[in-house]
N, C-alpha and C positions, 0 to 999 in steps of 0.2 A: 831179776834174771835178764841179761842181754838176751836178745833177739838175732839168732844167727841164718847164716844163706848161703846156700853154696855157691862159689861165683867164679869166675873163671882162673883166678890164684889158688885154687884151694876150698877145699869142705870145711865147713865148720868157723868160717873165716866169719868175726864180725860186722854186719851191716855197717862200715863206718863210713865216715865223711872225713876230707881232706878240709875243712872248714866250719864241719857241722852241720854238712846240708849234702854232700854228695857221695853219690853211692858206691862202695869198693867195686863194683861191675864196668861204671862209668871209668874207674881211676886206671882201672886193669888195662880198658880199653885203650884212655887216653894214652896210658904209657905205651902201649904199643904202635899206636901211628908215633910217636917221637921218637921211635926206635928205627923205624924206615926214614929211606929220604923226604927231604922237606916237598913237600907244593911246587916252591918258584923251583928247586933241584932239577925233580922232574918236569916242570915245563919248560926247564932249560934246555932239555936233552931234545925238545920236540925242536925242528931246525926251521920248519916254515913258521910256526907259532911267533918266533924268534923273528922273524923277518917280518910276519906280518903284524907284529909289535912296534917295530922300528917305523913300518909304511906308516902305519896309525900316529904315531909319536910327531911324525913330521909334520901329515895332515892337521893335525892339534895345533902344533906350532905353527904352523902358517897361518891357519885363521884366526889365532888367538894374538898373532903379535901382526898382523894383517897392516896396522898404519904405521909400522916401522918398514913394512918388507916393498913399499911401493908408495909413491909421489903425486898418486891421481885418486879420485875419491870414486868412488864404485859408480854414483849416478851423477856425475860429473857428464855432458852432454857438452862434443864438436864437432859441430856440421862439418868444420875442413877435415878432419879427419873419418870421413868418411866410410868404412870396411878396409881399411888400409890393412897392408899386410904385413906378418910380425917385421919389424928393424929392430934395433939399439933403443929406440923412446918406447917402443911399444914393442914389450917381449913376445908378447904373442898379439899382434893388432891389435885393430878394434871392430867393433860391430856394427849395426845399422843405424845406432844413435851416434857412432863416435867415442865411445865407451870404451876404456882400455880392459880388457878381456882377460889378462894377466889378474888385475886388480878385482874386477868382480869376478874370475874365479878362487880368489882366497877370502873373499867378503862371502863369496857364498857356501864355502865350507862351514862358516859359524853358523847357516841355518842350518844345513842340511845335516851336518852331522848333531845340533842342539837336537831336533827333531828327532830323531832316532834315540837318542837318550833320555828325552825325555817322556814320549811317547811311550818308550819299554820301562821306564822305571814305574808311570800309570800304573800299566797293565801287570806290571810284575807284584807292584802292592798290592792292587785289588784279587790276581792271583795266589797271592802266598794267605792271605788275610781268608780269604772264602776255599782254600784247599787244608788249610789249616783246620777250622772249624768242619769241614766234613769229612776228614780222616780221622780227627781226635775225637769229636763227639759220634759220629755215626749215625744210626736212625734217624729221625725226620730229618734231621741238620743234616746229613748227606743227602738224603732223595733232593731234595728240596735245590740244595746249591746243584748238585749232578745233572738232576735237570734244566735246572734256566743255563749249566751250560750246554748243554744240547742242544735248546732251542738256539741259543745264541750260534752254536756250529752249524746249525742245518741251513742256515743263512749262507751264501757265497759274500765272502767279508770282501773281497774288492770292489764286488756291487754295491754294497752295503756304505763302506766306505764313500764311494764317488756319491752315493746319493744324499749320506747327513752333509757332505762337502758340499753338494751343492745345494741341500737344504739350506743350513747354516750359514752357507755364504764362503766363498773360499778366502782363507786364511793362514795363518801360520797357526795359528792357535786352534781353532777348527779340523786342523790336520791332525796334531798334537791328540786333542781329545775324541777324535774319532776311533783312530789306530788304539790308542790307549783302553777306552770302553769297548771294543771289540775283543782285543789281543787277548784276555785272561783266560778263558777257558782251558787252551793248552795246561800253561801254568799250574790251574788250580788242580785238575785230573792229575797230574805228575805228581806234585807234591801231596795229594791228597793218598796216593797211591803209594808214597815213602810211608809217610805216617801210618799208616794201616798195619804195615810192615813193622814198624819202629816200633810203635804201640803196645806190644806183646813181647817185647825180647825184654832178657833178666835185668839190665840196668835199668828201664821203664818200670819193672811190676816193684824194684828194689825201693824205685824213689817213691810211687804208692805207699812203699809200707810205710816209712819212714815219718809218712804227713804234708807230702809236697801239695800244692796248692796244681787247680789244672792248669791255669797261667807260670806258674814256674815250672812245670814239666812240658808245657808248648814251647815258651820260651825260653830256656835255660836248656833243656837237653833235647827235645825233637827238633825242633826247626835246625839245630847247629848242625845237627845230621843230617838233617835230610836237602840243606839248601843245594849241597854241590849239584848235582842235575838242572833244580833251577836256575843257578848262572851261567850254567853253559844253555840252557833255552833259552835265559836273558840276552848274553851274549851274540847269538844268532838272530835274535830278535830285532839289535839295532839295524844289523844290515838290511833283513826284511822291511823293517819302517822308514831307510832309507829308499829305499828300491820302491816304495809306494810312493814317498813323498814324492820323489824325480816323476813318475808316473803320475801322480796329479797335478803338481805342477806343469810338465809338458803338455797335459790339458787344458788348461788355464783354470783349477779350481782348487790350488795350492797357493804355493806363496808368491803373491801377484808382483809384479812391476811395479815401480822401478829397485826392489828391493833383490837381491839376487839369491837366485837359489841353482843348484846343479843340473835339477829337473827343468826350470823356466829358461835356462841359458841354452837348452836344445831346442827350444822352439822355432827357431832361428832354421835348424836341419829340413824344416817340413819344403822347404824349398831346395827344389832339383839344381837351380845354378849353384845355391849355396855349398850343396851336397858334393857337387862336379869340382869347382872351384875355389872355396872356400874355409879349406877343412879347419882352419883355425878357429872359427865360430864355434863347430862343432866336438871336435875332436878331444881338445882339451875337457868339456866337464865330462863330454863322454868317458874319459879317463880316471879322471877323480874318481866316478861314481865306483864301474869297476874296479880303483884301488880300493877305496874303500871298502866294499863290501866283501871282496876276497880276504883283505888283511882282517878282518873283524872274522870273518870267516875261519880263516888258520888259525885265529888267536883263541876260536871257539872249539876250534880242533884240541888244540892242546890242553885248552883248561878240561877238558874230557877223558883226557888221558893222564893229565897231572893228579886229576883225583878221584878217577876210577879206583876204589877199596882194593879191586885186585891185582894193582900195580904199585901197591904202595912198597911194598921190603922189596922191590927190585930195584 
């Protein structure tokens, strides 16, 4: 005797699988997001997304092709060239070492923006990995992870931050894994909070009956659901971890000299002549950072509206 289920095609319909493993509730579903516009469609239509993909695209580009796009090496030091001011040799001057400014600001997009990537990708694993386990299991496995992120939130994380930085020693890597073991709890409460949700609807109880294992019903059909949210918190995330990194760097308990970063090239600003006179020291990373963190920003916009459920069939 087959084992039937009523599922969203139809009563009486059989539990089948498009492979032998998945459930006609899942298939019903699937075919219907492929009946509305795709993802990239609708992120198309979003118009700053789109712009602020293009800023980010550039940003990439310039520190990734960084010794093709300039003639001087980042910590390259001449005393004659002293805070000169931009010309034709030096697009945007140089600094107090003699540093062509143009140069280490595209040297310093590869920290600044690695740092935010990889910082949020930490925290995003250790997030999806501990919200995973306390939405699908529940009981002690939720109190358990729910609280140590509480204690973890009850902390003011930029304090927190500046002090394992200055424990630890400031670093690039120090920054990296501070922001990173901080950053999950958000994370894990969201997707802990899909799961819960997911866990109970008719494609989920279908693949239970069937004999799915808990590992291929986390991974195979909850997480594919439930990530959207999380990459758009990921997404918001870089800019945040960038916006700390500049902030401790302009400290000096980030990523030190003579290595360049967004946040250390405004160090420069803490002086009023520079500030009055000098806006070339300053102005440009001040720049970058704000591009950056807006365009990550709109691009955060949009992936929230490309795959909001209830804008999918428009």
């Amino acid at each position: 005797m087959v084992d039937t289920a009523v599922t969203a095609t139809g009563a009486g319909q059989p539990v089948g699988q498009s492979d032998g493993h998945e459930p006609a509730g899942a298939l019903a579903q699937e075919a219907a997001v492929r009946r509305g516009p795709t993802v990239w469609r609708r992120f198309r239509r979003h118009r700053l997304a789109m712009i602020g993909l293009a800023i980010l695209l550039v940003l990439v580009f310039a520190a990734v092709f960084a010794p093709f796009l300039t003639k001087y090496s980042p910590s390259g030091v001449d005393l004659m060239a002293y805070r000169l001011g931009p010309d034709r040799n030096h697009l945007l001057g140089t600094d107090t070492a003699g540093r062509d400014v143009f140069t280490r600001l595209l040297y310093a997009g590869r920290v600044s923006l690695s740092v935010g990537l990889v910082a949020v990708s930490i925290y995003t694993t250790i997030g999806v990995v501990l919200g995973a386990l306390a939405g699908y299991f529940g009981g002690w496995v939720d109190s358990v992870v729910m609280r140590l992120a509480d204690v973890v939130l009850s902390f003011p994380t930029l304090i927190i931050i500046i002090t394992l930085a200055s424990v630890l020693g400031p670093s690039i890597y120090n920054v990296m894994l501070a922001i990173g073991l901080l950053g999950w709890p958000p994370i894990a409460r969201l997707l802990r909070g899909q799961l819960l949700s997911l866990r109970e609807t008719e494609f989920i109880i279908g693949a239970r009956a069937v004999g799915c294992s808990d590992g291929r019903l986390i991974f195979r059909h909850l997480l594919p659901n439930a990530m959207a949210p999380v990459l758009v918190a990921a997404t918001f995330g870089i800019a945040y971890a960038i916006l700390i990194e500049a902030g401790l760097s302009f400290l000096g308990l980030g990523v030190q000299p003579p290595t360049p970063s967004w946040g250390n090239m405004l160090t420069d600003a803490q002086s009023l002549t520079v500030l009055e006179q000098m806006p070339w020291l300053w102005l440009p990373p001040g720049l970058m950072i704000a591009l950056a963190v807006l365009s990550i920003n709109f691009i955060g916009d949009g992936l929230r509206d490309a795959l909001d459920p209830y804008l999918q069939h428009r």
